[in-house]
C-alpha positions as CSV (number, residue, x, y, z in Angstrom):
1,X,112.1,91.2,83.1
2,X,111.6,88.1,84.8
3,X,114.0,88.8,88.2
4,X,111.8,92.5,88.1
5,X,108.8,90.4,88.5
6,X,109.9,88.5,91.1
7,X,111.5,91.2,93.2
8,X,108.2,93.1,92.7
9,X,105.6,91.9,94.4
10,X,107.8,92.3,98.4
11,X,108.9,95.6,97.1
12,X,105.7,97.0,96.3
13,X,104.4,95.8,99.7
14,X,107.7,97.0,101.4
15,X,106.6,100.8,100.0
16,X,103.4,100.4,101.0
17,X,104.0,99.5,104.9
18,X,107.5,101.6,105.0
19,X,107.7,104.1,102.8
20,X,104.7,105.3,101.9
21,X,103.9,106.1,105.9
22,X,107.2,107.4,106.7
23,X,107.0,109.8,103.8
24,X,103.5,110.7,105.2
25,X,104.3,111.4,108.2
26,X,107.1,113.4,107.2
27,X,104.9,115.7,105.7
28,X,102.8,116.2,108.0
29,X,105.3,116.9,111.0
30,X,105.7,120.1,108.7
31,X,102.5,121.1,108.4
32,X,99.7,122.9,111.5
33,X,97.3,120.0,112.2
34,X,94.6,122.5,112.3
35,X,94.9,124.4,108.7
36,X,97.5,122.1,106.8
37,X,99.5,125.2,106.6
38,X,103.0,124.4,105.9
39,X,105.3,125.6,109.1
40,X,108.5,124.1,108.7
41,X,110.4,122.9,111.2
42,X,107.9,124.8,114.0
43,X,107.2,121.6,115.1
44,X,110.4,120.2,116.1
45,X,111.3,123.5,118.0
46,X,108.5,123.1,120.0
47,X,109.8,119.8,121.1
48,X,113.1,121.4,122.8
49,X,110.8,123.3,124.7
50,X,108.2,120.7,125.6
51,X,109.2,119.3,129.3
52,X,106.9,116.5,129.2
53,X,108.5,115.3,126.3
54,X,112.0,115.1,128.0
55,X,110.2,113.5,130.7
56,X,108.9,110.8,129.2
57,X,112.1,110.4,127.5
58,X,113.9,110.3,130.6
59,X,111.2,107.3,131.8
60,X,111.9,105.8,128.9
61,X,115.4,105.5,129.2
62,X,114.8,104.2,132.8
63,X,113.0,101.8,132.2
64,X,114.8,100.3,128.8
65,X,118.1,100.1,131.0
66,X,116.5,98.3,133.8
67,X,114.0,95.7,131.5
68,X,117.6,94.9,129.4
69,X,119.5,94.8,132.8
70,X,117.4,92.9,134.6
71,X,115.9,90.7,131.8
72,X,119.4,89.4,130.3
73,X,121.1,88.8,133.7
74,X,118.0,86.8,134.9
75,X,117.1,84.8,131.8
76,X,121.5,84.1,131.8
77,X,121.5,83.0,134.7
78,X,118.7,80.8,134.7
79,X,119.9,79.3,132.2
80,X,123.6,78.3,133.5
81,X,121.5,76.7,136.2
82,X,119.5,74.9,133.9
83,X,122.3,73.8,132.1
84,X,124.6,72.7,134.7
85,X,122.0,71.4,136.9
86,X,119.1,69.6,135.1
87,X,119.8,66.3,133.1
88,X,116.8,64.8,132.6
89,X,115.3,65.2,129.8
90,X,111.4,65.7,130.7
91,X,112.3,68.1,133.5
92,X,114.0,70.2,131.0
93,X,110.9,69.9,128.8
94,X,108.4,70.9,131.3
95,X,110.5,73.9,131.6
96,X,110.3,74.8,128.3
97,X,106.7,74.9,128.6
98,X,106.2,76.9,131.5
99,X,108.4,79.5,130.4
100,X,106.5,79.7,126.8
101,X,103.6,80.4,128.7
102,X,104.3,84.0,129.2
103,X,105.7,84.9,126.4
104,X,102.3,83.8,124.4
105,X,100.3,85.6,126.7
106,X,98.8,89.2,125.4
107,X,100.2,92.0,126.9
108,X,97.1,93.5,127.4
109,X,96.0,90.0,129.7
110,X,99.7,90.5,131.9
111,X,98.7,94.5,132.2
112,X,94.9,93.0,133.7
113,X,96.3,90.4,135.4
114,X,98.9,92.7,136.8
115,X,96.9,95.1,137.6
116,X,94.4,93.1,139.6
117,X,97.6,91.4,141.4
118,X,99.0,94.9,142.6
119,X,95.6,96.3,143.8
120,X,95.7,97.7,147.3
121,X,92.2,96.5,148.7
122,X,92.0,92.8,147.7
123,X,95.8,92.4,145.6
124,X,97.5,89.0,146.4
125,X,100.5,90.3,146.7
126,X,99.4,93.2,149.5
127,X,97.9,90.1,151.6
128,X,100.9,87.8,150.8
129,X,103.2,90.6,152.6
130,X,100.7,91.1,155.3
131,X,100.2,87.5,155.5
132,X,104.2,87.1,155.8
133,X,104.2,90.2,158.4
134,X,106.3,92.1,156.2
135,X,104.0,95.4,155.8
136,X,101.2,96.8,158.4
137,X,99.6,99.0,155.5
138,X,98.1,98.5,152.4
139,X,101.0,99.3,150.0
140,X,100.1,101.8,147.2
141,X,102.0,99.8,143.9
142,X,100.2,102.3,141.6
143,X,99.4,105.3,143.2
144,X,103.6,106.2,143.9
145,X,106.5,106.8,141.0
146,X,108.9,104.3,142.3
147,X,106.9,101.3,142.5
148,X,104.6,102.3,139.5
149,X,107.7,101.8,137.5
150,X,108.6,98.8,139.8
151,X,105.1,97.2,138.6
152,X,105.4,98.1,134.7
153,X,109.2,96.9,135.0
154,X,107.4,93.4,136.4
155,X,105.4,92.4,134.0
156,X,107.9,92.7,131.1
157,X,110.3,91.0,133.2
158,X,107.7,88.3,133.8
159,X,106.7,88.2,130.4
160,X,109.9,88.4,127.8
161,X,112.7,87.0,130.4
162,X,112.1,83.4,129.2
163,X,112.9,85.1,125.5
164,X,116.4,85.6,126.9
165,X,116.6,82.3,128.6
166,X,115.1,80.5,125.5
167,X,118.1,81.9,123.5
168,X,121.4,82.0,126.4
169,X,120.2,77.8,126.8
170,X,120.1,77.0,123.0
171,X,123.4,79.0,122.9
172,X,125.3,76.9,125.8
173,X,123.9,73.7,124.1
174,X,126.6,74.5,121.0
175,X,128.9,74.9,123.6
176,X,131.7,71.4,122.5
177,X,131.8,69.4,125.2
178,X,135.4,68.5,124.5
179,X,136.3,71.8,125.1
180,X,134.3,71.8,128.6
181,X,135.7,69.2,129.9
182,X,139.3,70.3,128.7
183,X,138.8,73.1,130.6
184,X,137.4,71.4,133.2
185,X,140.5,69.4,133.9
186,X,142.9,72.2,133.4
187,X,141.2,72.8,136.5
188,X,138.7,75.9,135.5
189,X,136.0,76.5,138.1
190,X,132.5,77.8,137.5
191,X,133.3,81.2,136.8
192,X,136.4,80.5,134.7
193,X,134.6,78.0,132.7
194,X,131.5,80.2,131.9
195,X,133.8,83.6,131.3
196,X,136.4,81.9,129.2
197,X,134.5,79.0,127.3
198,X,130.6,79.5,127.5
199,X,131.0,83.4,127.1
200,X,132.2,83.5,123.8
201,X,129.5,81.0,122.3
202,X,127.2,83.7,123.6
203,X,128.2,86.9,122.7
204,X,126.7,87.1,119.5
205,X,123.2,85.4,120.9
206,X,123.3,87.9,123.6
207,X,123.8,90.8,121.5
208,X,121.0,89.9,119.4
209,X,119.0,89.8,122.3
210,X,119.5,93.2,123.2
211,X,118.2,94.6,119.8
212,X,115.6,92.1,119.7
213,X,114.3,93.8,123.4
214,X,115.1,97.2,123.2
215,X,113.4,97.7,120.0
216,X,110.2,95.7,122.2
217,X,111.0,97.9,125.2
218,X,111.5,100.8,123.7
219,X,107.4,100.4,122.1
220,X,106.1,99.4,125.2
221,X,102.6,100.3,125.0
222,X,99.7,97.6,126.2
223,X,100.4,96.3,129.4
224,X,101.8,100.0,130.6
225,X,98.5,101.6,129.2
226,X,96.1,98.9,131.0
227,X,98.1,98.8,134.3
228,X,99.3,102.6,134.8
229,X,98.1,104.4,131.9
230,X,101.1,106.2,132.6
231,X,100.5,107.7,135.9
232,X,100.9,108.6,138.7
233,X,101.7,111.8,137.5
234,X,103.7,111.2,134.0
235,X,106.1,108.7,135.6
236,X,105.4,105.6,133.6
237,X,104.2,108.0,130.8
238,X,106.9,107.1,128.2
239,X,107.6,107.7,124.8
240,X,104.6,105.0,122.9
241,X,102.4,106.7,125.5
242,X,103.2,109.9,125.1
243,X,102.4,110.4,121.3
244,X,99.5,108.4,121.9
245,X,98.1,111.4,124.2
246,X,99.3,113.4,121.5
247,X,98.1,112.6,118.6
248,X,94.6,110.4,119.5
249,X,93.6,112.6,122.5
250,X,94.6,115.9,121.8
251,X,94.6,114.9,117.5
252,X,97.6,117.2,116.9
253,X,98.7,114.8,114.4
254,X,101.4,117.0,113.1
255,X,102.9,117.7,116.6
256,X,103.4,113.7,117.3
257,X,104.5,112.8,114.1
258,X,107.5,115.5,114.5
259,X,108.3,113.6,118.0
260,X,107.7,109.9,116.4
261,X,110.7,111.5,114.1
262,X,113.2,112.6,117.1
263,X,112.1,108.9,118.5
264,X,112.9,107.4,115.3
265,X,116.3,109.2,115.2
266,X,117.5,108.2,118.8
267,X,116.4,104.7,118.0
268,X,118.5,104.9,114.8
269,X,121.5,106.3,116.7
270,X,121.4,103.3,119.5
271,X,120.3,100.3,116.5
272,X,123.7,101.7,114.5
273,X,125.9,101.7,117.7
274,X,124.2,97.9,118.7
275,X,124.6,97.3,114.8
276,X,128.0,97.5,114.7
277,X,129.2,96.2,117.6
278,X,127.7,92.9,116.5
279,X,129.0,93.3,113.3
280,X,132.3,92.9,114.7
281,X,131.4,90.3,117.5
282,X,130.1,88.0,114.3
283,X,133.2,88.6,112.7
284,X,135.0,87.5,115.6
């Protein structure tokens, strides 16, 4: 009995986190929020026939794709210039610090902070433009789709691409130097040398990276609410947002926990396709 006892304590918690909610919530997504009466599947078909659903779906597609995009590619190549570039060893320290800085900072403080830098009356980065001579009006960050979405897209940019630079730099310092100098005299340039030799170290690292952000992306929730609150319109309304409306301002429990199901299944779908191909870049 002795490994049972062991094994559980964790389990029992596990079931009590996990299971015991999903099971819950499963249940009610069959059920009418109102009576408890049982309905079936009622409330998924009214999700194929819901268009703000699909809209914030859509949004949050957009802005996964361009937070993963613009996240890895910046943090990577940050740090190949880092890396190639920097050699003292306090420099590279101080660096280190400064880019922990936002990634300890709440959500919540980037979303006030944010929204306080993109205001159009007294916003530094209005009067920095206008300073610059780059706009003659006030510039309306919030107030329009495109750059609501170009301010939400910011912050997270600001706030988890050190994560990805963090991780690409830890990954070229594995990187043998035998090997990059090899190629080095076999006369590989920059390009060369980072496709063929530093590449390969990173594939794994960088695959990680993407399930460790698009699960974070994909819940976006704290500094959206404080900065947008999904406006204008339902543009930056996504999915976190969405059954958050649903279910705590509306408290039709059973219609969001039907959606949080369809979320949990296209998440599931994209974690098993990620999943596997870094099953087989590991086993590379």
């Amino acid at each position: 009995m002795t490994p049972y006892l062991l094994v559980a304590p964790p389990v029992l918690l596990l079931a009590a986190l996990v299971i015991y909610p999903l099971v819950y919530n499963v249940v009610l997504s069959l059920r009418n929020y109102r009576t408890g009466e049982f309905v079936g599947l009622h409330n998924f078909a009214r999700a194929f026939d819901d268009p703000l659903f699909f809209a914030s779906l859509r949004a949050t597609g957009v802005y996964v794709s361009w937070a993963l995009a613009t996240e890895i590619l910046l943090g990577l190549a940050l740090a190949l210039l880092v890396h190639r570039t920097i050699r003292s060893g306090w420099a590279r320290t101080l660096i280190y610090v400064l880019f922990f800085i936002p990634m300890v900072t709440p959500p919540v403080v980037a979303g006030v902070i944010a929204r306080l830098m993109y205001s159009p009356n007294y916003g530094v980065i209005n009067v920095a433009l206008a300073k610059l001579g780059l706009i003659d009006t006030e510039i309306l960050w919030l107030s329009e789709p495109g750059t609501a979405m170009f301010a939400v897209l910011s912050v997270d940019v600001w706030q988890w691409m050190p994560f990805v630079f963090l991780v690409c730099f830890a990954g070229l310092q594995s990187v043998p130097m035998d090997t990059v100098e090899a190629a080095r005299v076999d006369g590989a340039g920059g390009w060369r040398l980072f496709r063929h030799v530093e590449l390969p170290y990173l594939r794994s690292l960088l695959m990680l990276v993407v399930v460790f952000r698009f699960t974070d992306t994909f819940r976006v929730f704290d500094h959206v609410q404080v900065l947008t609150g999904g406006g204008p319109g339902a543009s930056t309304e996504f999915l976190s947002l969405y059954l958050y409306r649903i279910a705590f301002k509306f408290f039709n429990l059973s219609y969001a926990a039907a959606l949080s199901l369809f979320v949990l299944a296209v998440a599931s779908v994209a974690f098993a396709v990620l999943g596997r191909y870094l099953g087989k870049e590991v086993g590379e």
